[in-house]
C-alpha positions in Angstrom: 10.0 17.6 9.0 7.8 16.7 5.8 8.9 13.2 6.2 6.6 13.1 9.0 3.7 14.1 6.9 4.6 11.3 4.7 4.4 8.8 7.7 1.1 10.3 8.5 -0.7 10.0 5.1 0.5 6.3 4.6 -0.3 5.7 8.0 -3.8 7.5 7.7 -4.3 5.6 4.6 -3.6 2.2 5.7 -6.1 3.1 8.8 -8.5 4.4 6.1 -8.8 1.0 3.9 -9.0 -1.1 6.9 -12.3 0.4 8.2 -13.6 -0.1 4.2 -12.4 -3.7 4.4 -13.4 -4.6 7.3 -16.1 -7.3 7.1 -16.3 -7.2 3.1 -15.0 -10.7 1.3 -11.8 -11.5 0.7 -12.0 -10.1 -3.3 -13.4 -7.1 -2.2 -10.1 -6.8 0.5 -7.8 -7.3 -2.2 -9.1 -4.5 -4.2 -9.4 -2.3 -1.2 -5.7 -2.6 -0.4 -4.3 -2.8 -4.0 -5.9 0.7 -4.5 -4.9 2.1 -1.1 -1.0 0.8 -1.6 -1.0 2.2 -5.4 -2.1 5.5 -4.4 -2.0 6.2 -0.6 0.3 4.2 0.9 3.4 3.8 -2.2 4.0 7.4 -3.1 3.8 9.2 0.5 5.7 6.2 1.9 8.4 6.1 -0.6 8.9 10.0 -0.3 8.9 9.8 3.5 11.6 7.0 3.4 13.8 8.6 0.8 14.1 12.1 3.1 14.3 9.8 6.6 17.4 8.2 4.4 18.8 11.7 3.4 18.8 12.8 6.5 21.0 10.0 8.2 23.3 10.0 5.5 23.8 13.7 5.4 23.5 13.9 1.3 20.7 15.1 -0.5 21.2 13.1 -3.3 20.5 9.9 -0.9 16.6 10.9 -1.2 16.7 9.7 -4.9 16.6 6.5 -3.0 12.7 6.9 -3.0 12.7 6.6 -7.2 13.4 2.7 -6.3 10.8 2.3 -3.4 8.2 3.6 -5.4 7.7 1.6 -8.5 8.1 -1.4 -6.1 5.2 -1.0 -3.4 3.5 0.4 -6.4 3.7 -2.9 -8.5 2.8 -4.7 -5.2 -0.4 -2.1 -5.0 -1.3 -3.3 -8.8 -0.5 -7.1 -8.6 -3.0 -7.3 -5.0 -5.6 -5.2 -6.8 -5.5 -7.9 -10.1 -5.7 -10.6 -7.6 -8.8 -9.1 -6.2 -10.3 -8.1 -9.5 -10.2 -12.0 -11.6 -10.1 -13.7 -7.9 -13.2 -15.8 -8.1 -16.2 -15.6 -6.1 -16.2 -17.7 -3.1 -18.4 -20.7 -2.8 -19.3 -21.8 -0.3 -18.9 -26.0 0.5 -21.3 -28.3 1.5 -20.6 -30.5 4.6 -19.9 -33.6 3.2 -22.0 -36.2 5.3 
């Protein structure tokens, strides 16, 4: 059952970068997450879902299935984490009276 130690460290992770966001601004969020998808969540998720998918299909081979799920949530991870870092600060706007 390693799959379900896949499940656990994306699951762990995701836990993990919502207590560090939690209350920061929304650039701070975005960096959080990019970073925790790129190297928590993408790798151990992928792996997880590749063996779950071997195991259904009954072919080993099907597990290559993670090489595809990988470099996706990973270019997700990068693109969120560029967001955060040339996001502009937030101003706040005056009540206009």
């Amino acid at each position: 059952m390693p799959f379900v130690v896949g499940y656990g460290i994306a699951i762990i992770g995701a836990m993990i970068a919502y207590q560090l966001s939690k209350g920061k601004t929304k650039k701070r969020k975005y960096i959080v997450w990019g970073i925790t998808l790129m190297l928590a969540i993408a790798p151990f998720l992928s792996f997880a879902i590749g063996l779950t998918y071997a195991v259904i299909t009954e072919d080993g081979w099907a597990a290559l299935i993670m090489w595809y799920i990988f470099p996706i949530i990973f270019v997700i991870g990068l693109i969120v984490l560029l967001i955060g870092i040339f996001k502009k600060k937030e101003q706040k706007k005056e009540a206009d009276l």
